[in-house]
Structures are given as C-alpha cells and as structure tokens.
N, C-alpha and C positions, 0 to 999 in steps of 0.2 A: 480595632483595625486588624483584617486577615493581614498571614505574613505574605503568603501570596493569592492572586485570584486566576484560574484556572481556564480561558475559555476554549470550551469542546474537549467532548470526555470520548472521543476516540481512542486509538492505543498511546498514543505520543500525552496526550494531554491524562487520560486514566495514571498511565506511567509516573509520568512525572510528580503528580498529584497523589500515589501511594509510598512514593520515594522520599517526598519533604514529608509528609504525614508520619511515616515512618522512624524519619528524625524528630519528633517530635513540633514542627510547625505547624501552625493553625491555616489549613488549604480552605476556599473557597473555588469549587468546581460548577462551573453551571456550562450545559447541555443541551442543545435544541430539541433532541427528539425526547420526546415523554415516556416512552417504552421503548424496547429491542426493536431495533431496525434492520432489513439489508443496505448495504452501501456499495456505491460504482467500485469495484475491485476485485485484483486475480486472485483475490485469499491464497494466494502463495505462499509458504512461510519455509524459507531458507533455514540451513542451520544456525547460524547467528541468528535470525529472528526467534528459533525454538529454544536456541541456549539463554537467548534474554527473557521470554518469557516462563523458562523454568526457573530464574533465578528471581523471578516475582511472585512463585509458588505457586503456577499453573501447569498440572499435569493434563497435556495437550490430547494424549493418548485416551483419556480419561474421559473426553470431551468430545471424543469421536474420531478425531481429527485422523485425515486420510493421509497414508504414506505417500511418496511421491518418489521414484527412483530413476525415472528417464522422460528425454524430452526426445519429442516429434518435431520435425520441421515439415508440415505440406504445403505443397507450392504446384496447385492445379491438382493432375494427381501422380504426383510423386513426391514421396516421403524421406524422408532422412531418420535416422534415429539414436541416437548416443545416452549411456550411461549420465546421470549429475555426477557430477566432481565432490559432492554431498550429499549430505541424507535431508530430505527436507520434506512435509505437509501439506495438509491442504484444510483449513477450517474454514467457515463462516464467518464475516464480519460479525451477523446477529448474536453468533453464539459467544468469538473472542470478547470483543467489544463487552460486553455485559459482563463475562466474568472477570476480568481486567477492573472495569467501574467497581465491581464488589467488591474485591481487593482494598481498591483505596479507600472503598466506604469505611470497609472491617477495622482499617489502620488509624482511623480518626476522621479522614477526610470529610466537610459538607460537599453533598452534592444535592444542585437542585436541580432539577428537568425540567423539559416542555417552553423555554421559553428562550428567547433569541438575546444576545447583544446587540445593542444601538450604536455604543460607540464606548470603544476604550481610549480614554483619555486620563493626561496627567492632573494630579490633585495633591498640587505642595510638593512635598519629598517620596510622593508615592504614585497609586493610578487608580483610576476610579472606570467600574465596570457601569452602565447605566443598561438597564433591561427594559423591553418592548412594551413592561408592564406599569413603567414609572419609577420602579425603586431603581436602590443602586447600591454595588461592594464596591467600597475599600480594601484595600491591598499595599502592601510597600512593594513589591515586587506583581508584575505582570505577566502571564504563559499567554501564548498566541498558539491554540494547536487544533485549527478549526480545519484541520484538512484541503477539502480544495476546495471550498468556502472563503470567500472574503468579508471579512468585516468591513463594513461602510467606513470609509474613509483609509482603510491600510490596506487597499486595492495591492497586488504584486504586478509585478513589472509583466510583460508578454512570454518572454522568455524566447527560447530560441526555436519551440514547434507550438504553437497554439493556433491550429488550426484544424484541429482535430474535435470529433464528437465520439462521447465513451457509451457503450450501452454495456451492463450487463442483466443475465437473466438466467435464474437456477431451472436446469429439468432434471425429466425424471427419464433415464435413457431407458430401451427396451434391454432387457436381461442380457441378452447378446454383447449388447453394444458398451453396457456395463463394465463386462468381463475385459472386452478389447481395450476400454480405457485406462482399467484398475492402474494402477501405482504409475501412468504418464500423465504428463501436461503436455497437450499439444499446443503448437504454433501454426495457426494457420490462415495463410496468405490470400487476401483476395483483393477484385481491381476497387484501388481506392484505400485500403486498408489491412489489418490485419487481425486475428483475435484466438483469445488463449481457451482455451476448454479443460478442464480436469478435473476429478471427481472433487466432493467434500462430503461433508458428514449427513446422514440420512439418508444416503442411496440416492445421491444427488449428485449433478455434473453441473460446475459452473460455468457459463458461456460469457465471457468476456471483450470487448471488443472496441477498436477503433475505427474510424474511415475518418477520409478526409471531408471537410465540409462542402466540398464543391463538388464530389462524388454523392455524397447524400442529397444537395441539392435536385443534383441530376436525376434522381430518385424520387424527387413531389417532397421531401422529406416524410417519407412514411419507412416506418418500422415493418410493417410487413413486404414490403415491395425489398428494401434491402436485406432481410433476413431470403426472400427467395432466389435474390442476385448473389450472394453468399452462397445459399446452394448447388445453386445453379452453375456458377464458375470451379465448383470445390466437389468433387466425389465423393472425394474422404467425408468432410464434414455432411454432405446431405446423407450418404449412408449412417453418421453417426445418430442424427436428428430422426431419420427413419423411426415413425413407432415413438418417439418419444412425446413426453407431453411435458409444455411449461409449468413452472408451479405457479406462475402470476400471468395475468392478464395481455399486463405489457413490460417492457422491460425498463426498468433506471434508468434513467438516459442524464448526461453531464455533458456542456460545452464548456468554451474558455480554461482549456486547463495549459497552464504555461510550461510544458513541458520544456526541460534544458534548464528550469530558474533555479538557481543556487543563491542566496542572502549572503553577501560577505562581509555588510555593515548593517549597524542594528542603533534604532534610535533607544535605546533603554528598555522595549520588550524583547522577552525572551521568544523569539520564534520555532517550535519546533515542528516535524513531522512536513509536510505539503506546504507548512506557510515558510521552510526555510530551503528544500529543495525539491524538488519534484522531476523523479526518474521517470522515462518510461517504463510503459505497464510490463510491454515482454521483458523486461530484467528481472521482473519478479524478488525486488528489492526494497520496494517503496517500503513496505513495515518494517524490513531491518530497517532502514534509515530512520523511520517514526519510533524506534523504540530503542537505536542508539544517541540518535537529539535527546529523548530524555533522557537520561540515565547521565549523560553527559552535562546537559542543562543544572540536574537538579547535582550533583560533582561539585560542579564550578561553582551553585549558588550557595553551598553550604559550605563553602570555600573562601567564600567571600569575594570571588571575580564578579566581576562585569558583566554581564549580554553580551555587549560587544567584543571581547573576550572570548566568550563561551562563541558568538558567531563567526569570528576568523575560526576557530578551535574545526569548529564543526564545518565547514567550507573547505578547508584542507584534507577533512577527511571524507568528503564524498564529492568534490570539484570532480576528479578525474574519471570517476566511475558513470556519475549523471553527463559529463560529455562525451564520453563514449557510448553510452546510449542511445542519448540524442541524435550520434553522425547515425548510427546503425537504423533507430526511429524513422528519420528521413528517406531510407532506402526501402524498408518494410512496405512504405502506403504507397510505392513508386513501382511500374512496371520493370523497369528496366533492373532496378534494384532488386526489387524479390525475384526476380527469375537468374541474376548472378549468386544472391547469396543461396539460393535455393542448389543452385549447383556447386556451389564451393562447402556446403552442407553436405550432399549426395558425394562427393569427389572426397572429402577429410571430414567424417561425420564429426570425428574428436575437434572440431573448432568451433562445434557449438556447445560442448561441457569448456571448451577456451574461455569463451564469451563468457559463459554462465558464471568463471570464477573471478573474470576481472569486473565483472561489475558488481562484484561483494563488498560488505565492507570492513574493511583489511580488520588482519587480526591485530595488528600492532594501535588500529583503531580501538577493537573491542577491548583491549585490553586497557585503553585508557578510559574506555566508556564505566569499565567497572568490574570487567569480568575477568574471572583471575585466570590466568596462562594455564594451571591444569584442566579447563572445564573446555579450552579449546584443542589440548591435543588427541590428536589421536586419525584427525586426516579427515573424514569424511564425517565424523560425529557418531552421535549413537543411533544405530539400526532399531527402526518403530515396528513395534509388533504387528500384525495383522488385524486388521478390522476383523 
C-alpha cells in the first residue's frame, strides 16, 4: 500500500507529491492528460508563487519565464497603470506543469498519465483510487488536487460567483504590439466580463478571460462572435489583437467554476489547489494558493495532523484574500462596477498595486507554509533578468 495517492499532477498535486517523495514516502500520482498540455489560466506567478517554486528547485528564468512589472486597468478606452507592489512572471501552464511533474518523478514519486479517476473512496483505514481502466491504488492517505475538475461524487459546493465561463488562448502579437505589452498584465474590462493578457514564454501573449453566462448566451454562445464584442467594445485590446495570429484553432473554454469557495471542513482527504479554494482569475493568485495548500498539506501530514487540521489551517490563510476578490469579481463583469472602479483606477492608480498586495498570500502564511523569513525579505523579491 502507497503511503499516499495523488490525484492530478497539476502544481498543487506535482508539489505535494515531490514534497512526501522527498521525505522519503511511497507517492502514487496519477494524471489525466497523457502528455504536456495548455490549461484555462493567467499563468501569472506572484512573488510567493516564484519563491515557492525556487524552493522546489525550479529556475523559472531558465524556463523562459516572462518578467512582469506593472499592471493596466482598461476600461473602454481608458487605461490606468500602476507599478506591482512585487516582482512577479509570466510562464505556461504546459511548460510549469511538466517541469514540476519531473521534479517529483526525479525524487522517487510513481506517476502514471493518461487515464482518469472514477471514484476515490474509503478502503478500511485508508482510500482507494479506482481508475477508468478497471484497476485501482491503495493509499493510507488521500490528495485531491484535480484543479477545477471535479471527481464524481466530491462535486464542491457553487461557491459565491459560478456563473461565469473561462476562455483562454495563447497568440502570437504583431512585433509592435509585443513591445507595448512586454513586462505588463493587462486588465481588461468588457460588457459582461473581463480578461487578462500578458506576455509568456516563446514570444507569446496569453489571453485570458471571463464573461458572464448570460452575456455569452446573448452571443449564440460562439467564440468568435464574443471575441469580436470584445473588440469591438475595447480599443485598447482590438489594437492589441491587430496583426496578431492565435497559436490554436479555438480556445480552452471551462464553465462551473465556483469561484468565492474556500473548504473549511474536510472529510479525511486532503484537498489542495482549486479543490480547496478558488480565487478569482484577476488576483492572479490562484497558483500561489495551489503551491502554498501543498507545502502546507504535505507539513502537517508528516507531522502527523489531520486533513481537517491541515483544512481550517489553510482556510485561515486564504478566507480573507478569496473574499475580497470575489466582492471585487462581482463588480468586474457589471457595468456599473467596471466603469467605478475603472475610475477610482484612473483617480488613485496606487489602489490597484493596493488590491494586488491584499489578495496575496500573507507572509506570516508562507512562512508557516515552509519558507523561511530570510527568502522573504527584502520588499518586492528579486528582480528577473530580461528575456
């Protein structure tokens, strides 16, 4: 019998599973997609997200990964602009994701790909994984880090906005338009929703985005009709798209995601990453929060705590950050809302590096997550070389 079983080798679940491997436990990791994939996300990575993943021996820089130094607020066409309160990135799910997995491979970990969970359920004093292909892992302990994926039967609750649909889709900007983006994330507002853009690695810009479902409705639900309402409402962004060409055909698309849901109690799996809270996108926090659940997760379990334990633990340290997001979330895909904050943007640009530091998460977190108080001083982290 694995000491634990793994499911979804995302960052939260790769994490975890190079962390107990690392101590020496026998991990079981199994993974739906069979090879590197893209996934719905702002591949944003915060300084906490970059100081966690250097302390897993990933040199981000190395991997291409795009600096990131200021954020855009457009709203029609007027812009805001403010310095980050931090130094943060810009990578690829395909490329993280993968070097992460090899991490826990390198450290002992089994991982097996390509094939789905059925159902994780209890077996005696432990839990039993059952896969799509008939077999089944044993485990004394359980990880749940399937992202925004639900496994059959451990459905999450609605949460407080799930009424939202995510697209994202990598291009390739005109050289122009490149330059104008280089080292920003934009935020940019449009009727129904809102969505992030900022460069990543290969001379690539990722497009990002939400709208609300009854705005897409309104739409035929086609992808190309709301990518021209986007346009068409936005200057900024259709000048950006100008000349640009998609790398894919069509874009990722993800409904049901319960944004606002934070896990406070826990039936005996350890839930991390998306199965235990789930920020909105413009915080551009979700992977710190997937890569402090683990480190915290696998703490407590070679600790000998509980799940449940480890789930108040971890609900204390992101409750406050995922609801403040959420109220802000709300007003983002609302006319009335984006055209206030749009102007309390333009009027005090500094309230949005505000925003940007309160929904981090807290140093006095990281530092119970694992990471020792010198690799956090220093105010804004360490300055990323130039691509």
């Amino acid at each position: 019998m694995n000491d634990a079983v793994v499911v979804g080798g995302g960052l939260a679940g790769a994490a975890v599973a190079l962390l107990l491997s690392q101590a020496g436990r026998e991990v079981a990791l199994i993974e739906r997609e069979a090879c590197p994939a893209d996934k719905v996300c702002g591949e944003f990575l915060s300084r906490e997200a970059a100081l966690y993943l250097a302390s897993f021996g990933l040199d981000l820089p190395a991997f291409g990964a795009a600096p990131i130094e200021a954020v855009r607020l457009v709203e029609r066409d007027r812009v805001a602009v403010a310095a980050l309160p931090f130094s943060a990135l810009s990578l690829s799910r395909r490329v993280l994701d993968e070097a992460l997995l090899a991490r826990a491979a390198a450290a002992g970990a089994s991982i097996r790909r390509g094939v789905r969970v059925q159902a994780l359920t209890r077996a005696g004093a432990g839990w039993e994984a059952r896969l799509e292909d008939g077999s089944a892992i044993e485990a004394r302990a359980a990880f749940l880090a399937t992202g925004k994926h639900d496994v059959r039967g451990l459905r999450r609750p609605s949460g407080l906005q799930d009424d939202l649909v995510a697209f994202k889709l990598h291009w390739r900007l005109s050289p122009r338009q490149a330059v104008e983006l280089d080292r920003h994330v934009e935020l940019v507002l449009f009727e129904g929703g809102y969505a992030g853009l900022q460069p990543v690695e290969g001379d690539r810009a990722n497009l990002c985005l939400l709208v609300r479902k009854g705005r897409f409705a309104a739409l035929g639900q086609r992808w190309d009709r709301l990518l021209c309402a986007m346009r068409e409402g936005s200057p900024h962004l259709d000048a950006r798209l100008a000349g640009a060409e998609p790398c894919r055909a069509r874009p990722l698309a993800l409904s049901a995601i319960p944004y606002g849901h934070v896990q406070r109690r826990a039936d005996g799996i350890w839930r991390l990453g998306d199965q235990a809270a789930v920020i909105p996108s413009f915080s551009g926090d979700g992977m710190s929060i997937a890569l402090h659940s683990a480190r915290l997760a696998a703490t407590a379990y070679l600790e000998g705590a509980s799940a449940e334990a480890f789930q108040r633990r971890l609900s204390r340290d992101v409750l406050g950050q995922v609801l403040l997001s959420t109220g802000l979330s709300h007003g983002l895909v609302r006319r009335p809302g984006q055209a206030a904050l749009g102007a309390a943007a333009r009027l005090c640009p500094g309230l949005m590096a505000a925003v940007a530091g309160r929904t981090r998460v807290s140093e006095a977190a990281l530092v119970r997550g694992g990471l020792p108080a010198a690799a956090l001083q220093g105010g804004r982290g360490p300055r990323w070389a130039t691509r």
